[in-house]
N, C-alpha and C positions, 0 to 999 in steps of 0.2 A: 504493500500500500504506500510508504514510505518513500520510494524508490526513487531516484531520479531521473526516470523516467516519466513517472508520476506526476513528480513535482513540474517539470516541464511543461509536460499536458495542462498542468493548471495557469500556468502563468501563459501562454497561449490564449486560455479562456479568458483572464480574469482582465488582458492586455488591450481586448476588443475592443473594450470599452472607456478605457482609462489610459492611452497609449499617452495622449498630451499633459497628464497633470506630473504636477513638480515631482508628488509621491513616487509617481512609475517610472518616470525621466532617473528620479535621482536612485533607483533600482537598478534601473538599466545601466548605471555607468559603470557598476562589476556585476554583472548579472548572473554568468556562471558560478563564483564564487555564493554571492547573495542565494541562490538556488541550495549549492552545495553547503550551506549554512541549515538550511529552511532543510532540507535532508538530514543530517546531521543531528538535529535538536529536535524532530519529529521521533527519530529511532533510538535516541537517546533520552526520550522524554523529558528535555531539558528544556523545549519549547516554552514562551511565558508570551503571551500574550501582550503588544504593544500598546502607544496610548493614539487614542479616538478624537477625530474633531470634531468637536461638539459645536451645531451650527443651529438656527432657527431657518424653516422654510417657511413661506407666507403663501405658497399656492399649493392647493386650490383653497387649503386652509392654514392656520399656523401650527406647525410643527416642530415638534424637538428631532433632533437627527444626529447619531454617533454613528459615522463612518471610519472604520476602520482605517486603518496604513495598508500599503498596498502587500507589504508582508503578509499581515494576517488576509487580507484578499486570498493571497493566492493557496492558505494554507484551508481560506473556508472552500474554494475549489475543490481542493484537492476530497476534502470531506463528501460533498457534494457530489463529486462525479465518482465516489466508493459507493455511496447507495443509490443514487438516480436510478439504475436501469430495477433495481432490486422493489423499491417504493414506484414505480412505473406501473408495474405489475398490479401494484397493491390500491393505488389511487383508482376513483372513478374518473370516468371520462371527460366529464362536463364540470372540472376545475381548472380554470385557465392561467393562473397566475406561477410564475416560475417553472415553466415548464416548456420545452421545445417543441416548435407547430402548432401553438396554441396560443396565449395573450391576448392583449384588451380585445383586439380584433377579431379573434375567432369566437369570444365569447359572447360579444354582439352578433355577428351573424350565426351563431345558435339561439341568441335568444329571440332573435327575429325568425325563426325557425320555427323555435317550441310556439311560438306567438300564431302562427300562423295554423301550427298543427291542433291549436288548441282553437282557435277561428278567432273573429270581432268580436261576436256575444263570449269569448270565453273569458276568465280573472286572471292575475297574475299576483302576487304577495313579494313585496322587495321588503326585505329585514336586511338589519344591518346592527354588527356587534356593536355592543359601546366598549371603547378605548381598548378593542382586541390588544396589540400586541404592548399594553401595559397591564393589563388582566388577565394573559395567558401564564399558567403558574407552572414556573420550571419543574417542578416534584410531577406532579401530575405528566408534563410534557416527556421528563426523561426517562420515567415507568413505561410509558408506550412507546420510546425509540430502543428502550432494555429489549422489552417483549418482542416488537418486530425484529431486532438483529439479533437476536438469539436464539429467533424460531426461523431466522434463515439459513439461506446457504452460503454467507458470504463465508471467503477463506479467512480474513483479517479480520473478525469481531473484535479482539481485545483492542486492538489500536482502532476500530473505531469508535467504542462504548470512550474507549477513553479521551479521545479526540471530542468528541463529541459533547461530553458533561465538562471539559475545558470550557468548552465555546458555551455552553447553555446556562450554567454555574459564573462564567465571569460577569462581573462588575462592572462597568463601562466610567459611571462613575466615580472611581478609584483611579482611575489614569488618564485625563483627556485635554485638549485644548479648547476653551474656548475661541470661536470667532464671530466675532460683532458685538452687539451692547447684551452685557452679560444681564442688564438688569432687566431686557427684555423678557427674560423667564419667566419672571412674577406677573406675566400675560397668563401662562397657560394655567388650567387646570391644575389641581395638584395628583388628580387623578390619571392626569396625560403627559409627565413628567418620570423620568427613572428618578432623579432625584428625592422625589415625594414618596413613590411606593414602597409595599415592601419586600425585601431584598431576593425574597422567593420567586417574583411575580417579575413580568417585563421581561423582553428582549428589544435591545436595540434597532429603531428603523434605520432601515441602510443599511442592512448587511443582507449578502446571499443569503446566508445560512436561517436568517430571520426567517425571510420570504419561503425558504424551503422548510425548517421545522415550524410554521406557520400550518402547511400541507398536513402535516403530519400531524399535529394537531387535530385536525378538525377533519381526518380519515374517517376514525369510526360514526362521528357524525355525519359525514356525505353518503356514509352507506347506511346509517340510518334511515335518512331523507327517501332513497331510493328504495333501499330495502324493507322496513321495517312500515312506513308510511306510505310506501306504493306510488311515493311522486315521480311518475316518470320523466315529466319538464323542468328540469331544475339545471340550474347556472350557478354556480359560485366564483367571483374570483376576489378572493382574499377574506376579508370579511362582511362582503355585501353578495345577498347571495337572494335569487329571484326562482319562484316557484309557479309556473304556469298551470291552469284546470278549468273545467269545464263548471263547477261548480264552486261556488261562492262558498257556501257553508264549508266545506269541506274544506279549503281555506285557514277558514276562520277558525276552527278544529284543529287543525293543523299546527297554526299559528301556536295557540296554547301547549301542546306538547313540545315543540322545539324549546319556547322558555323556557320549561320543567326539565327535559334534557341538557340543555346549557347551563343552568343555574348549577342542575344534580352532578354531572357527570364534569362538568368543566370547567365549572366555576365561573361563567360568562353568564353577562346580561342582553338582552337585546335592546336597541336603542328605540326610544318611545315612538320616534316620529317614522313607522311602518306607512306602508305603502298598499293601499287593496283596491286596484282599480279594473274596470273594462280594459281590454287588452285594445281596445279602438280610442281610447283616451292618451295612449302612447306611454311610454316607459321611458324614463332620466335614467340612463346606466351608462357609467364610464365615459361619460363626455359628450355621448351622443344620445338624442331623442329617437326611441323606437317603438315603429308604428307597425303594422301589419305589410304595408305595403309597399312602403319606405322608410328610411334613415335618415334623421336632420343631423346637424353638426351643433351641442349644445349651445345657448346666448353669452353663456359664461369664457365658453374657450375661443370664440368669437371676438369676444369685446377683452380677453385679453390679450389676445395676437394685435386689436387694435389698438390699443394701449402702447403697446411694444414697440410697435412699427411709428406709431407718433413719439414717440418718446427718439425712438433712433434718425427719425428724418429731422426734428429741430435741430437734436445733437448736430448730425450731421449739417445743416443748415447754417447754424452758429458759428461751426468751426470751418465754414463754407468748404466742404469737403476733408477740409485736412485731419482725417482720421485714421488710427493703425490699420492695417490689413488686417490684424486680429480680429479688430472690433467690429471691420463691415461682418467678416467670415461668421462670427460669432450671431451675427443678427440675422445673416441669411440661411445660418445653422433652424435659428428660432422659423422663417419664414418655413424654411422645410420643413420642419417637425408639422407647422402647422397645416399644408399644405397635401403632405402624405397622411394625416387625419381627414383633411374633407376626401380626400381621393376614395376612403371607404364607404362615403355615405351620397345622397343624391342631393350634389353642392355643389353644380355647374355653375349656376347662375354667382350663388355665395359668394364664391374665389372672383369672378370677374366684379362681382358688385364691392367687393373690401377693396380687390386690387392686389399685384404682386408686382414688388419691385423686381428690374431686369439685373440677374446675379452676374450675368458678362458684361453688362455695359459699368457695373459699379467695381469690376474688379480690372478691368481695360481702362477706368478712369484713372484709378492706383496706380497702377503700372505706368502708363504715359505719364504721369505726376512725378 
């Protein structure tokens, strides 16, 4: 498991993504060595877990965020891609988050699927956990990653059990950086905070490993939903998780045993403000409105692309052009993003009515400059 082979394959994955920040850069300048370290201190179990930047995010709401160093990145890969194909098996189908060929966008066009298979006169029920991944309680969580790898067939169980309640069991709190106004904290909740909780409970947003014992987690429950409650239309991805049917009561039924199960078995609440509509009144999930017949692009991710894009043309305006290359890349990075989001919904007209700046003509401006 350990192998440098292993480790390899992880910093590969872990690189896709993160190839330009300082973290990965400043990796890269002995890499093989940094690898042969991260080898080394996994088989020697001398590994210790580095310190986290602790940052607030303001979209789509405010959030607390301890991301890792990219060391531990590549050591939560390495975890990751020891159980993936193993919990693959084990997971249902119709959970989209952290998983390959699947994400926001396949779980929209399933749910625009079950929406249909289920017609206009049918219900849908969107619940959604309160403060999941500060209410998920590690005793509970690492009982069920014990049980699944010890009733499997991996070859390496000891180094992952052990790897694994490293990662599940640490503190983030204990070693971190803050970046921005530290007093901004005393915004959030004290219930939506590591800081606040207690020290059983919570895992850090922003890590792989989150997003995947996240899955794991909430396994026996998705086969509950299916199995035990016969929901055949059911979408989860992460902690908002939508249940389509022909009948309303039944719903409503429904609804009451998921509390009792979350509360009993998991220690979770569901958050008051549920969802029980006609499936022809359309569905708010992941950013986009879904309707039976089509897909809108939500008003919220809309008016924050527009936001964005004015924010960056006065910039640029003020400074009558003379901006980094960085910065344009950086905002035409943002037009993309937003861009391959309408491309999955019916948002012809959308994209010509907000507008899209021309990405050759702003980076041929650079250049001749």
């Amino acid at each position: 498991m350990f192998s440098f082979k292993n480790t390899y394959k992880a910093y590969k994955d872990c690189i896709k993504h993160k190839r330009n920040t300082l973290n990965a850069l400043n990796f890269e300048v002995d890499l093989i060595q940094n690898l042969l370290t991260i080898e080394e201190e996994l088989k020697n179990k001398t590994y210790r877990i580095g310190r986290s930047i602790c940052f607030l995010a303001s979209s789509p709401k405010l959030r607390e965020i301890f991301a890792a160093n990219f060391k531990d990145r590549v050591v939560h890969h390495i975890l990751v891609n020891q159980c993936e194909h193993f919990y693959e098996k084990k997971f249902i189908f119709d959970v989209y988050n952290n998983r390959k060929a699947k994400g926001i966008h396949g779980a929209v066009k399933r749910a625009k699927s079950f929406m249909n298979s289920v017609g206009c006169e049918g219900y849908y029920l969107q619940l959604d956990i309160k403060g999941f991944f500060y209410n998920l309680d590690k005793n509970i969580l690492f009982k069920q990653f014990f049980q699944d790898i010890d009733k499997s067939k991996l070859e390496n169980k000891k180094e992952v059990l052990w790897l694994a309640n490293k990662i599940i069991y640490h503190d983030s709190t204990k070693n971190y950086k803050f970046k921005g106004n530290f007093q901004a904290l005393k915004n959030l909740p004290e219930h939506k905070t590591l800081f606040k909780i207690p020290k059983h409970k919570g895992l850090p947003i922003g890590n792989l490993t989150s997003q995947f014992f996240a899955n794991v987690y909430l396994n026996k429950f998705d086969h509950f939903i299916k199995r035990d409650l016969k929901i055949k239309h059911y979408v989860r991805y992460v902690d908002d998780f939508v249940l389509f049917h022909k009948d309303k009561q039944k719903l409503i039924e429904v609804k009451k045993i998921i509390e009792k199960y979350l509360e009993e078995n998991l220690g979770l609440n569901l958050r008051d403000d549920f969802k029980l509509k006609k499936n022809n009144q359309g569905l708010d999930f992941l950013g986009y409105i879904i309707r039976p017949n089509y897909v809108l692009v939500r008003n919220r991710v809309v008016n924050n692309y527009k936001y964005k894009k004015a924010k960056y043309l006065k910039k640029y305006e003020d400074l009558k052009g003379d901006m980094s290359l960085e910065e344009i890349k950086q905002f035409l990075s943002v037009q993309s993003s937003f861009t391959g989001h309408c491309s999955h919904a019916n948002s012809y007209k959308l994209i010509k009515k907000v507008g899209k700046i021309d990405e050759e003509k702003y980076i041929r401006d650079f250049v001749a400059s």
